[in-house]
N, CA and C atoms of all chains as a GROMACS GRO file, in nm:
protein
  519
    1UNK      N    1  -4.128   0.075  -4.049
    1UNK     CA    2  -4.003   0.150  -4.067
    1UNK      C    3  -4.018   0.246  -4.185
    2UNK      N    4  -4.004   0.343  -4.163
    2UNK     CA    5  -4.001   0.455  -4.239
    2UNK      C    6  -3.936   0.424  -4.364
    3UNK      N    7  -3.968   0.489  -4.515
    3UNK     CA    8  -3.826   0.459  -4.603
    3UNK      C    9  -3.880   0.590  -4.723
    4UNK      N   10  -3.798   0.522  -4.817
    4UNK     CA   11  -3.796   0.670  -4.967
    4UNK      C   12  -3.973   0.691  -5.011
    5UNK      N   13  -4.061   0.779  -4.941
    5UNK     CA   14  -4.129   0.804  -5.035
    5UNK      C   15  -4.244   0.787  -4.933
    6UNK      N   16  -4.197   0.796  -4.837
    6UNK     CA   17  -4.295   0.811  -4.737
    6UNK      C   18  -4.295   0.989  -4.669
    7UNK      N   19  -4.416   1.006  -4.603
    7UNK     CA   20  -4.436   1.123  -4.581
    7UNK      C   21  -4.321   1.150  -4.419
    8UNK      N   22  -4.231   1.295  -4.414
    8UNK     CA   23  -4.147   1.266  -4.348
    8UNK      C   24  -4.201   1.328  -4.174
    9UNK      N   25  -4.195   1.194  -4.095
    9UNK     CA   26  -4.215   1.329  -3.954
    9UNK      C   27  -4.186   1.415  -3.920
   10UNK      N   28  -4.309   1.501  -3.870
   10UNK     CA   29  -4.268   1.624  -3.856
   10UNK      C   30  -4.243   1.626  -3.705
   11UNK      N   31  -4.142   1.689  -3.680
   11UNK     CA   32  -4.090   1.771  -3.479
   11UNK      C   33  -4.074   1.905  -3.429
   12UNK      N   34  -4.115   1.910  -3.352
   12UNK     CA   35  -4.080   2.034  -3.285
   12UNK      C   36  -4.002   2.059  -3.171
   13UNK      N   37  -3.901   2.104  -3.154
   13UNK     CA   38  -3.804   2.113  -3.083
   13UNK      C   39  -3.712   2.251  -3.088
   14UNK      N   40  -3.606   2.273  -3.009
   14UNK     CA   41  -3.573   2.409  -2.973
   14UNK      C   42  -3.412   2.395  -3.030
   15UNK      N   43  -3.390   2.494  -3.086
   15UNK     CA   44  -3.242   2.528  -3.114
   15UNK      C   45  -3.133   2.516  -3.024
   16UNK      N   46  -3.008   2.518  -3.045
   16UNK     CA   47  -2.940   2.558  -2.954
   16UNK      C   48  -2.948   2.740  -2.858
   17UNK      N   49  -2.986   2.766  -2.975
   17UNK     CA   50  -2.985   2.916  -2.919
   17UNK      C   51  -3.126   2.963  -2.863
   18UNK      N   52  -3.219   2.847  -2.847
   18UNK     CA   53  -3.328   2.857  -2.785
   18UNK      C   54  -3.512   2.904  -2.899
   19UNK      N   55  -3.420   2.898  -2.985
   19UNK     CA   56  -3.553   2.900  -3.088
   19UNK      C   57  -3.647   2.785  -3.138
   20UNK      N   58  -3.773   2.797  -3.186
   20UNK     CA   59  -3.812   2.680  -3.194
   20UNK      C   60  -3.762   2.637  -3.342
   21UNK      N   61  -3.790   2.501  -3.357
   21UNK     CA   62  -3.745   2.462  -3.483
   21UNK      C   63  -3.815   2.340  -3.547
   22UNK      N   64  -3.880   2.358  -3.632
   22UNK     CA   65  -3.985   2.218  -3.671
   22UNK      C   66  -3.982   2.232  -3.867
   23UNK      N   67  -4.015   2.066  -3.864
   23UNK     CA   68  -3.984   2.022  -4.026
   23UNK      C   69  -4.047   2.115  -4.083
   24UNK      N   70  -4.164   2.124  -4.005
   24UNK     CA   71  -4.316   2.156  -4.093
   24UNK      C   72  -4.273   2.289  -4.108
   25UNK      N   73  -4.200   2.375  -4.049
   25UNK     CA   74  -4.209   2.550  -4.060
   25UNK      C   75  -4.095   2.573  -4.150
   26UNK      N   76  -3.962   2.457  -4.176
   26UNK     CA   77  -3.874   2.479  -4.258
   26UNK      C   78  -3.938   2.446  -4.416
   27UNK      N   79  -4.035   2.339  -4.440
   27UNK     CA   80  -4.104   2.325  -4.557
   27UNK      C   81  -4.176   2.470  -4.623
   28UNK      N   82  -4.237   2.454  -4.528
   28UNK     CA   83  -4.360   2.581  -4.573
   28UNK      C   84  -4.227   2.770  -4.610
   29UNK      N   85  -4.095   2.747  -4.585
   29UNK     CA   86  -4.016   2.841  -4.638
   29UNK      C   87  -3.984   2.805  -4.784
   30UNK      N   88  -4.044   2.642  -4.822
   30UNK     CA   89  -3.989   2.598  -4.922
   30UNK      C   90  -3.862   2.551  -5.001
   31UNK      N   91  -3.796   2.495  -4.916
   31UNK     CA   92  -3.659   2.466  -4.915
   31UNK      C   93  -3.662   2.280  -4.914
   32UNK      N   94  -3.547   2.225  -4.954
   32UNK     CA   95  -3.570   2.097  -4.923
   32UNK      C   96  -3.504   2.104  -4.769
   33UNK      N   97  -3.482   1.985  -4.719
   33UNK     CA   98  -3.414   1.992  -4.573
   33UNK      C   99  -3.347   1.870  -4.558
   34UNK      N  100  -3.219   1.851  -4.539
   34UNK     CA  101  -3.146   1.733  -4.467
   34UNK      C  102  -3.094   1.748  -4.335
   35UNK      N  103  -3.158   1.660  -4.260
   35UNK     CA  104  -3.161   1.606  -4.122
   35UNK      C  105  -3.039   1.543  -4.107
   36UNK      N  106  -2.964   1.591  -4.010
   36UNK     CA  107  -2.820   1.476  -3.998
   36UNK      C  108  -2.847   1.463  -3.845
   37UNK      N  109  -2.840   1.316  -3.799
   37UNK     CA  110  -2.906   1.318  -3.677
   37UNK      C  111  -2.755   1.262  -3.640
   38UNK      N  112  -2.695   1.333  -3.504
   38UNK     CA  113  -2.544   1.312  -3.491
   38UNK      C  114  -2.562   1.135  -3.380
   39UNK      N  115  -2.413   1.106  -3.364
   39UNK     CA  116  -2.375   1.008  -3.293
   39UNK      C  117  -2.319   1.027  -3.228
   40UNK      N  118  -2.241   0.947  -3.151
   40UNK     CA  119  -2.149   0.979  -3.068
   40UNK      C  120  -2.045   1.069  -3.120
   41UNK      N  121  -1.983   1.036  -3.204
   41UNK     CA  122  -1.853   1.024  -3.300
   41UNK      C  123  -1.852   1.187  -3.341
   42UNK      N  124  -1.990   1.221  -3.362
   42UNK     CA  125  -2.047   1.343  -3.430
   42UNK      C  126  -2.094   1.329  -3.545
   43UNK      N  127  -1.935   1.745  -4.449
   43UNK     CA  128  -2.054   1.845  -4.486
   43UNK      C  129  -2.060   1.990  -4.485
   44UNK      N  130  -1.998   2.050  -4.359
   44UNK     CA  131  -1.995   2.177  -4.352
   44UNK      C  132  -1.925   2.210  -4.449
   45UNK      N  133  -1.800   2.180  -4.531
   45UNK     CA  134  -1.745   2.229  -4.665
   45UNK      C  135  -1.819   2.264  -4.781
   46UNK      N  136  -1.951   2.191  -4.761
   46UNK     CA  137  -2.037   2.218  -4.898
   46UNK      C  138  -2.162   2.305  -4.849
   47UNK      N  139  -2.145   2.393  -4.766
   47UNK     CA  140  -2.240   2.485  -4.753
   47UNK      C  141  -2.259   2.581  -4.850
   48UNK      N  142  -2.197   2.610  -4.932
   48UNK     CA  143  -2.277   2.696  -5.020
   48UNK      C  144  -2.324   2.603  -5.157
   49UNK      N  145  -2.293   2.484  -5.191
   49UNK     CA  146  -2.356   2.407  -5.278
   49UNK      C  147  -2.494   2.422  -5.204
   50UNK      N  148  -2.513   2.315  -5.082
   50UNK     CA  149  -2.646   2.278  -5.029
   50UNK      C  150  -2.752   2.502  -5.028
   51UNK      N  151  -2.687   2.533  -5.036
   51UNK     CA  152  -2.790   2.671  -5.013
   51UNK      C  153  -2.791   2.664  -5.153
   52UNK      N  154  -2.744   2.641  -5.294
   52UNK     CA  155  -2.763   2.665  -5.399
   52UNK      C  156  -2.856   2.575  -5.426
   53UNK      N  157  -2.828   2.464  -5.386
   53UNK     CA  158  -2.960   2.349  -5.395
   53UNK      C  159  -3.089   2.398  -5.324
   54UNK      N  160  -3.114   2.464  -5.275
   54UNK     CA  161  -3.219   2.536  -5.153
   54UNK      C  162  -3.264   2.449  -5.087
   55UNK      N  163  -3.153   2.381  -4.989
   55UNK     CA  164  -3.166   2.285  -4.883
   55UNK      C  165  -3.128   2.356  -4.746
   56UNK      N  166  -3.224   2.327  -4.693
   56UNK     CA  167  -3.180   2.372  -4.527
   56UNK      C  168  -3.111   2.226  -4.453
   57UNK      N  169  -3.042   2.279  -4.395
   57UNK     CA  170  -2.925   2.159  -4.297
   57UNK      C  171  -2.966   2.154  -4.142
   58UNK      N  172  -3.026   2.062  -4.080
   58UNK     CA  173  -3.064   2.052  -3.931
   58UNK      C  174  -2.976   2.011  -3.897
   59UNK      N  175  -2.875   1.989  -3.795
   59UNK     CA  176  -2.791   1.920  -3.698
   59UNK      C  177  -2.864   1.894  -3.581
   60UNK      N  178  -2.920   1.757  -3.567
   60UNK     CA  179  -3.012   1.678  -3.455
   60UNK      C  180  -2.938   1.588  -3.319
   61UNK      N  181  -2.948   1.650  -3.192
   61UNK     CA  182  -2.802   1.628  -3.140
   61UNK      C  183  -2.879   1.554  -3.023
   62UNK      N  184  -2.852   1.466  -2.965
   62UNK     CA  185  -2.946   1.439  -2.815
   62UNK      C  186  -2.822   1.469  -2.697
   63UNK      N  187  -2.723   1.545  -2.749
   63UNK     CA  188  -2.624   1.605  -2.668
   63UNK      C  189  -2.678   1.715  -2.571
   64UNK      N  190  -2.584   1.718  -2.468
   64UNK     CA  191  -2.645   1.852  -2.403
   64UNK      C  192  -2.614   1.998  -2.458
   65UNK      N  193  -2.693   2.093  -2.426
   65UNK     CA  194  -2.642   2.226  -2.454
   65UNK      C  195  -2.487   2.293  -2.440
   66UNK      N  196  -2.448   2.244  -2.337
   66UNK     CA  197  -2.272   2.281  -2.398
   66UNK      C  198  -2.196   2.192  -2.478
   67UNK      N  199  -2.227   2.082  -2.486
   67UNK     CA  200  -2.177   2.012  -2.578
   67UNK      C  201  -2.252   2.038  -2.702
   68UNK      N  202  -2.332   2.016  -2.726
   68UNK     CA  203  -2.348   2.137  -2.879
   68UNK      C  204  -2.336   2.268  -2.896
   69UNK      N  205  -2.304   2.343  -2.831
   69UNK     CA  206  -2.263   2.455  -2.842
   69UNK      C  207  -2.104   2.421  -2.896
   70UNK      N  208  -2.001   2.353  -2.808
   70UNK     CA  209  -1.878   2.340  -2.835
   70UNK      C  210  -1.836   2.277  -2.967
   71UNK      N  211  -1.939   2.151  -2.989
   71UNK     CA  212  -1.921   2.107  -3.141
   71UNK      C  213  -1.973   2.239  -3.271
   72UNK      N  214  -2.087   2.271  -3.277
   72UNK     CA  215  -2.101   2.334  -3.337
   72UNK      C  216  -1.993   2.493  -3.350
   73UNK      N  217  -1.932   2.519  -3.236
   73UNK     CA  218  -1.787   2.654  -3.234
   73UNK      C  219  -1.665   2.568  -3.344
   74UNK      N  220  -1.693   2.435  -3.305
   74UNK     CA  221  -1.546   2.310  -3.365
   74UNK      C  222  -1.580   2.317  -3.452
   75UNK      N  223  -1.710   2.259  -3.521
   75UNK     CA  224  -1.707   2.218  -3.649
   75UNK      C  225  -1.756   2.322  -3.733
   76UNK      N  226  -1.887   2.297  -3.724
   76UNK     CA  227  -2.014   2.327  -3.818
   76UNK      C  228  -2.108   2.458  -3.769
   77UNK      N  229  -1.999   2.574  -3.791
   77UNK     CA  230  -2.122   2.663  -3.742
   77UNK      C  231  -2.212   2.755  -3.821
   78UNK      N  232  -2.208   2.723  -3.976
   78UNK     CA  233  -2.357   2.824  -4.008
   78UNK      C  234  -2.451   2.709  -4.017
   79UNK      N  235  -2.459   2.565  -3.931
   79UNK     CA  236  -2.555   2.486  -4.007
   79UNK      C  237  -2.679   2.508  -3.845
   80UNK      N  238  -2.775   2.512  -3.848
   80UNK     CA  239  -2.884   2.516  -3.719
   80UNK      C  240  -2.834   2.383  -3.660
   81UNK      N  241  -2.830   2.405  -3.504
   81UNK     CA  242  -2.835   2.283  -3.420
   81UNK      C  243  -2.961   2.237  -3.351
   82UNK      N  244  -2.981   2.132  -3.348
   82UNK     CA  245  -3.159   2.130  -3.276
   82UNK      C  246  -3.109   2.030  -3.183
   83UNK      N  247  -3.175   2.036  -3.075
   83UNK     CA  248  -3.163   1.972  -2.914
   83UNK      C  249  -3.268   1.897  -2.932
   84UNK      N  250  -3.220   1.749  -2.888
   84UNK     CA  251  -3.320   1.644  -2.891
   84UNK      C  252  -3.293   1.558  -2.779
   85UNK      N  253  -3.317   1.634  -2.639
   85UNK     CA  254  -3.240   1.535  -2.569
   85UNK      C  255  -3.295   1.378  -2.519
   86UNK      N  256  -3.475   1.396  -2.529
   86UNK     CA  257  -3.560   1.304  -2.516
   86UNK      C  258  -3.524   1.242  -2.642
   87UNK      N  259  -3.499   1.235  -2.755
   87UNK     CA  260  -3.482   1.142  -2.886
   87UNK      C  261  -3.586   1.130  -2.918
   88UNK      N  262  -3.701   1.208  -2.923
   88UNK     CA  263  -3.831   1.200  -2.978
   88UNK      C  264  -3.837   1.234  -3.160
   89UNK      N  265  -3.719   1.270  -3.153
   89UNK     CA  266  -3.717   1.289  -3.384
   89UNK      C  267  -3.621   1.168  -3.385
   90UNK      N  268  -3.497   1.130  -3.264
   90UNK     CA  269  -3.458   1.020  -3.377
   90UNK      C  270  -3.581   0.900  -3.333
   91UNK      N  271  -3.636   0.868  -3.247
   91UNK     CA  272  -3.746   0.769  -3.216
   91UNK      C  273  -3.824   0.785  -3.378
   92UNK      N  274  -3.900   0.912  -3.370
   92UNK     CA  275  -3.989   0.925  -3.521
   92UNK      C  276  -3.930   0.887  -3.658
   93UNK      N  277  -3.772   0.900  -3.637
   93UNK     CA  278  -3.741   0.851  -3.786
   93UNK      C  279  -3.675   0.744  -3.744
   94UNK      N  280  -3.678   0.622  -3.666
   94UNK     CA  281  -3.657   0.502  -3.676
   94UNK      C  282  -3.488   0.474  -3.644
   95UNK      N  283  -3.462   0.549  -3.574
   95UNK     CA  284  -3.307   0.558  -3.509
   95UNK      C  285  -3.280   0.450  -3.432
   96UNK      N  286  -3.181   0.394  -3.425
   96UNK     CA  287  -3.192   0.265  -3.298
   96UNK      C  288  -3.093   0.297  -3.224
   97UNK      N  289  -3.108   0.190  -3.077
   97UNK     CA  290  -2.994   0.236  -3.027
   97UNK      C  291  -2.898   0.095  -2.989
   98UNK      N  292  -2.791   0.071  -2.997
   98UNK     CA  293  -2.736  -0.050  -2.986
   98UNK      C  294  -2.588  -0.034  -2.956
   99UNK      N  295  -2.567  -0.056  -2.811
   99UNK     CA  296  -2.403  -0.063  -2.760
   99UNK      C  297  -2.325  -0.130  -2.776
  100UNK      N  298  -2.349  -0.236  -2.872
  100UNK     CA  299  -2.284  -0.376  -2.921
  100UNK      C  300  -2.214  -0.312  -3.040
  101UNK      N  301  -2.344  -0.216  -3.122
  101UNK     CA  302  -2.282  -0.133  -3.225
  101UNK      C  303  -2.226   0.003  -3.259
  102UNK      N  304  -2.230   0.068  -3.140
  102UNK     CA  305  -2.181   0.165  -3.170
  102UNK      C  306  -2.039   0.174  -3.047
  103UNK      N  307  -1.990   0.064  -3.012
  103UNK     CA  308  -1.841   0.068  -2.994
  103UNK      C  309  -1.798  -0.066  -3.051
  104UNK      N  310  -1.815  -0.110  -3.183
  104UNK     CA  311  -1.723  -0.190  -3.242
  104UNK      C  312  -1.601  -0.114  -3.245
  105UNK      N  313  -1.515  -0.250  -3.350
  105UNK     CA  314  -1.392  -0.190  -3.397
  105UNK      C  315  -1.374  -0.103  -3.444
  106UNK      N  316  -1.417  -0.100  -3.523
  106UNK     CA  317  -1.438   0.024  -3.653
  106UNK      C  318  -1.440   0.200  -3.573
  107UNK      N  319  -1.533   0.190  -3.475
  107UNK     CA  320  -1.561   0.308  -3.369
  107UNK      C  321  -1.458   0.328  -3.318
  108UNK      N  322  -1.356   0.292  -3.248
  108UNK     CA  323  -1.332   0.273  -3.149
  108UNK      C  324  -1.137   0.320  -3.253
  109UNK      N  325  -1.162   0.274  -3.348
  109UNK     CA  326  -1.016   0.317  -3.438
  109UNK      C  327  -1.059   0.405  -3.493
  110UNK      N  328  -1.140   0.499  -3.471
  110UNK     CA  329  -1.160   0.634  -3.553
  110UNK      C  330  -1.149   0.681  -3.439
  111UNK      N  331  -1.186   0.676  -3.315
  111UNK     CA  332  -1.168   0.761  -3.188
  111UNK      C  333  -0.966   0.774  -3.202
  112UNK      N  334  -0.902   0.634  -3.212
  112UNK     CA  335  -0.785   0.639  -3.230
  112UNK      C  336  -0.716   0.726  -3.262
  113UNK      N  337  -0.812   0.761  -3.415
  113UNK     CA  338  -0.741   0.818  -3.518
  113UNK      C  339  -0.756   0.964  -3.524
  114UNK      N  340  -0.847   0.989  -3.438
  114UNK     CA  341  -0.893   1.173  -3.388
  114UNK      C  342  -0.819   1.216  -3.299
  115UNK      N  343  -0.747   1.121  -3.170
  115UNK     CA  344  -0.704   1.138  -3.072
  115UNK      C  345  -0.545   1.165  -3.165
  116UNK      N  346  -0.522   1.077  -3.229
  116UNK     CA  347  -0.407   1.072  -3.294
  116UNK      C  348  -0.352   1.236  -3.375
  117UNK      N  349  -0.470   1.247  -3.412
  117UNK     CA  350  -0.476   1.385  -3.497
  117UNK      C  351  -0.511   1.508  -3.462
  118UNK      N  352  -0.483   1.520  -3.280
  118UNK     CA  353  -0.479   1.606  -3.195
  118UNK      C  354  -0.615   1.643  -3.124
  119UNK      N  355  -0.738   1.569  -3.150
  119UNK     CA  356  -0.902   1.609  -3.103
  119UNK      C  357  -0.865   1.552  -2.970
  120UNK      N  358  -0.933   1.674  -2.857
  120UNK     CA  359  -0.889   1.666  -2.771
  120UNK      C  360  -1.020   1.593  -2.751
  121UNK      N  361  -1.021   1.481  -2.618
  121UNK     CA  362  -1.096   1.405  -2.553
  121UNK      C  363  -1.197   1.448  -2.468
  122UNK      N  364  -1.319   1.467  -2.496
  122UNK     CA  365  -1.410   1.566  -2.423
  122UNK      C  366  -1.553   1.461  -2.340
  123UNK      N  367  -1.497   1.319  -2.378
  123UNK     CA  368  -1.606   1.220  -2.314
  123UNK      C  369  -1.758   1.255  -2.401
  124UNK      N  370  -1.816   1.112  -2.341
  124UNK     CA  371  -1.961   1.118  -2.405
  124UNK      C  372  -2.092   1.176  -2.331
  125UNK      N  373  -2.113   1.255  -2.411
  125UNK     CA  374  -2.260   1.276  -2.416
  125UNK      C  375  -2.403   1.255  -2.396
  126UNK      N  376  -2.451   1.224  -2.307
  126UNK     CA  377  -2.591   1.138  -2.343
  126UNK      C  378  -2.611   1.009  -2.354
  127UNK      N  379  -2.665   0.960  -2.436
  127UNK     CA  380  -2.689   0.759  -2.496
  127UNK      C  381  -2.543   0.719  -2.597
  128UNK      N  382  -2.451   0.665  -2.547
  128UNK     CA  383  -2.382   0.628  -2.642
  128UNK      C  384  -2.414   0.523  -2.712
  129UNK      N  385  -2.505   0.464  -2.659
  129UNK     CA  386  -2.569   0.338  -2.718
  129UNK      C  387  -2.668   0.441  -2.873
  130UNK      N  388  -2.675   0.521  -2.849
  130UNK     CA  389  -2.779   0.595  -2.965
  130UNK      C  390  -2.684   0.581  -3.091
  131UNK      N  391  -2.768   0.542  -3.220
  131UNK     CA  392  -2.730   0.558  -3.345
  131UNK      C  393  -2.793   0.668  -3.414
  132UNK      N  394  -2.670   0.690  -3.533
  132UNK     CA  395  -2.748   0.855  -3.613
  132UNK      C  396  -2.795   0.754  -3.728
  133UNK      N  397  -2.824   0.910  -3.813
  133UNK     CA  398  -2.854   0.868  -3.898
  133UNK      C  399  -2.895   1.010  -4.032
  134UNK      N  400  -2.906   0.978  -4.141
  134UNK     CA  401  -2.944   1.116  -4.240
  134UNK      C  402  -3.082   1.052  -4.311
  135UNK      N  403  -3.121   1.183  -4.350
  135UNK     CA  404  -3.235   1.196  -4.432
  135UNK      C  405  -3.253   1.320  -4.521
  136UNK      N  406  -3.311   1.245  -4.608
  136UNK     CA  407  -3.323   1.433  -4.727
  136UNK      C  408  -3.484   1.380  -4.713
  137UNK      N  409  -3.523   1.519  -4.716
  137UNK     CA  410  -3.693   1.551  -4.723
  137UNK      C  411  -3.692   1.658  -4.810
  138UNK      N  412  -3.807   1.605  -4.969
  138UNK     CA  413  -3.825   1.716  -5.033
  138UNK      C  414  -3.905   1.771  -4.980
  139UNK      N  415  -3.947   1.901  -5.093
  139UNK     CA  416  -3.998   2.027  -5.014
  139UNK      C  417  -4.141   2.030  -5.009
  140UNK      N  418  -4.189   1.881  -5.072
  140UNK     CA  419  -4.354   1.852  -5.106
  140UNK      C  420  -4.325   1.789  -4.912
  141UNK      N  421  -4.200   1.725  -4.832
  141UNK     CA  422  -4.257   1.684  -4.729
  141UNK      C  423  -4.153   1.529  -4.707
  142UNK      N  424  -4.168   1.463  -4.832
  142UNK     CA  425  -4.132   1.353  -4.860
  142UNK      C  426  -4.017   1.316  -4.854
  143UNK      N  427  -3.961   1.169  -4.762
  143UNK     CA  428  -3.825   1.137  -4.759
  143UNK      C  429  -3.788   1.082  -4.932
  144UNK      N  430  -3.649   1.122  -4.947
  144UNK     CA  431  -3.619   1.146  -5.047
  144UNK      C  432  -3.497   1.000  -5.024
  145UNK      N  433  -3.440   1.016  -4.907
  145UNK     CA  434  -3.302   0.911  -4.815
  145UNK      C  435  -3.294   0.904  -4.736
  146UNK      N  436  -3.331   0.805  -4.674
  146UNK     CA  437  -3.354   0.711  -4.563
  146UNK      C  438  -3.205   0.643  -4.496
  147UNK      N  439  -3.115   0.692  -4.459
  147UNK     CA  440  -3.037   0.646  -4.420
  147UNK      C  441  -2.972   0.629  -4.286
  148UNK      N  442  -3.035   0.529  -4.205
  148UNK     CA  443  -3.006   0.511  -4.062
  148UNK      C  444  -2.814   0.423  -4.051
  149UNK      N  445  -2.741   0.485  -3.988
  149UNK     CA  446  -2.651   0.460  -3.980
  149UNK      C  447  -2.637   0.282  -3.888
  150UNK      N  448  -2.542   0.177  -3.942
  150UNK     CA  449  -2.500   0.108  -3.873
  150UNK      C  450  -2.418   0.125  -3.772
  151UNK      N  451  -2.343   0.187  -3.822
  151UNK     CA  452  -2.259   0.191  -3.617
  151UNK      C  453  -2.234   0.356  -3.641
  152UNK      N  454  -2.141   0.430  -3.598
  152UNK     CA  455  -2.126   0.527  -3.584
  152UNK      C  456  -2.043   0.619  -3.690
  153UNK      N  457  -1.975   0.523  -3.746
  153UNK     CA  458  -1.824   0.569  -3.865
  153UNK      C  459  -1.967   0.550  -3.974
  154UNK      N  460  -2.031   0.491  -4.001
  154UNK     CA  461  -2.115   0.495  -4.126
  154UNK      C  462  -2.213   0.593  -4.156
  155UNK      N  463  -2.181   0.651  -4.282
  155UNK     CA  464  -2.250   0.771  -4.258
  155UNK      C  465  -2.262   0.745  -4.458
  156UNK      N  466  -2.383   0.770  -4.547
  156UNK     CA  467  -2.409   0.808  -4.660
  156UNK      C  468  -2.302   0.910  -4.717
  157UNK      N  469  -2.210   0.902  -4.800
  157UNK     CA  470  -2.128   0.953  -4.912
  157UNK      C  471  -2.180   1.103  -4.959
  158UNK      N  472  -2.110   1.235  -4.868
  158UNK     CA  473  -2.190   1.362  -4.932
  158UNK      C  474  -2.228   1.355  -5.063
  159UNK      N  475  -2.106   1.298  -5.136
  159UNK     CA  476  -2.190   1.336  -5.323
  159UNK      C  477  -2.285   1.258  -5.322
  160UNK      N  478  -2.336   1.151  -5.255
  160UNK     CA  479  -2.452   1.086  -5.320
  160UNK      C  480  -2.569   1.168  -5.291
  161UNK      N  481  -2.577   1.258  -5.122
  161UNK     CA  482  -2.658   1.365  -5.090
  161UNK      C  483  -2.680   1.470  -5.157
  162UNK      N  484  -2.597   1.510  -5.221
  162UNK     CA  485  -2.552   1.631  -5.328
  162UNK      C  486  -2.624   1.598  -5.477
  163UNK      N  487  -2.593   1.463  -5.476
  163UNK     CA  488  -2.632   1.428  -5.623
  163UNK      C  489  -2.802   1.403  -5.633
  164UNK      N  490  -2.832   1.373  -5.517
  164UNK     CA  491  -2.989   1.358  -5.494
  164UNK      C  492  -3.062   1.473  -5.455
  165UNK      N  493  -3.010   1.591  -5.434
  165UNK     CA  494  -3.050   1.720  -5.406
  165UNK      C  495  -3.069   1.731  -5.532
  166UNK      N  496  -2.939   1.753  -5.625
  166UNK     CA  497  -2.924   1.793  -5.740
  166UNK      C  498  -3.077   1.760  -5.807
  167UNK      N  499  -3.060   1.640  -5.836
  167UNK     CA  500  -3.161   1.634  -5.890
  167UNK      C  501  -3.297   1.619  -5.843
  168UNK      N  502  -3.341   1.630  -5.759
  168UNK     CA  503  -3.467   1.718  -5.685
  168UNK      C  504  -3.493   1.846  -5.734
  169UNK      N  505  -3.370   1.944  -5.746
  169UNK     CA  506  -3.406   2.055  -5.806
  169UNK      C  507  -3.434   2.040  -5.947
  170UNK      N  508  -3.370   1.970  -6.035
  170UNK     CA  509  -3.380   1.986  -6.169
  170UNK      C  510  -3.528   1.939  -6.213
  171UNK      N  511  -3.578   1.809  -6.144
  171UNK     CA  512  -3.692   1.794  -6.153
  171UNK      C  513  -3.797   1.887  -6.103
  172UNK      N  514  -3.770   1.999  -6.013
  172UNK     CA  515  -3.895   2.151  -6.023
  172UNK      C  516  -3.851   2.239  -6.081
  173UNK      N  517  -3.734   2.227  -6.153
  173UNK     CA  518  -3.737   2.368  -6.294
  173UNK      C  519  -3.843   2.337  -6.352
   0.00000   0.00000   0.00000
């Protein structure tokens, strides 16, 4: 199980608007990044 | 969250919204809620699989769920049905910019979600530590 201080997976996957979108290409802009992965609820 | 969009850009954090919803249903949430944050389509669950997401229908219609639906319906959110795996759980994470999870936070049922200021406050200081 993944936790603080481990290296984070990286994905590649497509936007809503059809663009691609991956950890690894938001890092390398140099930014930090928070992932909110939704639920039902939202 | 979407209220603190210009903190999180001052922090120089990018915001993913990770949805295993379909394309009009994230389209419609994101018009509702949250729209300068990126939405990413996950409908296979292959990022929440990678970050250790679970899925459990026991837990994500407890009580607790199920009186916040109450309390949305109550407060005029119109009823638009589910999406995808309702059995799927969320969850947050901050990744600094070396790569590294920073918060690890897989949600217990669906109403549980990490405290923005504590996200805010752990950004915060991510940055202060690369001045």
């Amino acid at each position: 199980m993944l936790s603080n201080g481990d290296p984070a997976p990286d994905f590649s996957l497509l936007t809503v608007d059809g663009q691609p979108a991956s950890l690894r290409d938001a890092l390398r802009q140099g930014d930090h990044v928070l992932l909110v992965f939704l639920r039902h609820l939202g | 969250m979407c209220q603190h969009q210009d903190e999180l850009e001052r922090l120089n954090t990018r915001v993913f919204i990770v949805t295993f919803g379909t394309l009009p249903a994230a389209q419609r949430w994101l018009e509702e809620s949250c729209a300068p944050f990126q939405v990413i389509l996950d409908p296979q669950r292959t990022a929440y699989d990678a970050y250790g997401l679970e899925r459990s229908l026991r837990r994500s219609w407890n009580l607790r769920t199920l009186w916040r639906y109450v309390q949305l319906l109550i407060s005029g959110r119109r009823w638009r049905g589910i999406q995808g795996d309702s059995a799927q759980l969320g969850g947050d994470f901050v990744v600094d910019r070396e790569g590294f999870l920073r918060l690890a936070y897989r949600s217990h049922d669906p109403t549980d979600r990490p405290a923005v200021e504590k996200i805010l406050r752990l950004l915060n200081t991510l940055e202060e530590k690369d001045e």
